[in-house]
C-alpha positions as CSV (number, residue, x, y, z in Angstrom):
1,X,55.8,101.3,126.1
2,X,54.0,98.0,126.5
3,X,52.0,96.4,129.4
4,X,54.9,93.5,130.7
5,X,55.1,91.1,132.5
6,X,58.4,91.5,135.1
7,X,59.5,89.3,138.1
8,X,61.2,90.8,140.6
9,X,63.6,88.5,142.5
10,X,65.4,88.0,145.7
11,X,62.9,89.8,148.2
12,X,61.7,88.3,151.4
13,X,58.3,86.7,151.2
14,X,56.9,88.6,154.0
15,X,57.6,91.7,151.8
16,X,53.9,94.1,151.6
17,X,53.5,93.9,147.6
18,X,52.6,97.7,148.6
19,X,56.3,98.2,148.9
20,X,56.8,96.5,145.5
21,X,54.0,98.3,143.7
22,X,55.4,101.7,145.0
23,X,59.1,101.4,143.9
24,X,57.9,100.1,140.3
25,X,55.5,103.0,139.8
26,X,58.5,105.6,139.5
27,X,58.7,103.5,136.5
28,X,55.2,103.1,135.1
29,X,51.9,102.2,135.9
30,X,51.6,98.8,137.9
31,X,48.3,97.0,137.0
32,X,48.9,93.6,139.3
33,X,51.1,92.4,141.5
34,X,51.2,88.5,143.0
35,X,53.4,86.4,144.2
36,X,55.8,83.8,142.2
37,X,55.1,80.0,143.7
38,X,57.4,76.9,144.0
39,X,56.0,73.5,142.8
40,X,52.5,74.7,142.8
41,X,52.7,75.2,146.8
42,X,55.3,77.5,148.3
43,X,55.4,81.1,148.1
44,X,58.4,82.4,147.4
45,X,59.7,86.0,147.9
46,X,59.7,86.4,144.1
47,X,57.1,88.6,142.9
48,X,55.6,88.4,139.3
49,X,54.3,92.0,138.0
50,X,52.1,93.6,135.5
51,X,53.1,97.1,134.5
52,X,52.5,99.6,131.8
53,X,56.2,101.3,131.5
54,X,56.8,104.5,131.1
55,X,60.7,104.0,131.4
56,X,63.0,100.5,131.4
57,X,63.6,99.0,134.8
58,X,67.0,99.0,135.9
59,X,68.5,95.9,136.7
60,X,69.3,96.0,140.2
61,X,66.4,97.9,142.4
62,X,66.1,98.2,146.3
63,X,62.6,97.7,147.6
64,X,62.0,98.1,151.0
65,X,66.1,97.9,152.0
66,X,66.8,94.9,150.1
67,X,68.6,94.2,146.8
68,X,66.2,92.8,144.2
69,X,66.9,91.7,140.4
């Protein structure tokens, strides 16, 4: 499959993107990942990431105990 783009929703923005980058790689190889900002000056918990898949995504995912889309 493609490199994509994917944002990963509803996680708190204290979140390592360590935790994020190691629940996506059971799913392919994650090049980048950074966070998603609000009006060009607030981090949000909304992570936007770069990945080479190897397998779709499902929907719902829990990283790090919490419930992300």
């Amino acid at each position: 499959m493609p490199i994509t783009g994917v944002i990963v929703q509803e996680l708190p923005y204290h979140m390592p993107d360590g935790l994020v980058r190691a629940a996506l790689s059971a799913f392919g190889e994650v090049k980048f990942v950074s966070f998603r900002w609000a009006l060009q000056r607030f981090r949000t918990g909304d992570r936007i990431v770069t990945i080479n898949l190897r397998q779709s995504i499902p929907r719902h995912i829990v990283i790090g105990g919490y419930n992300a889309t």
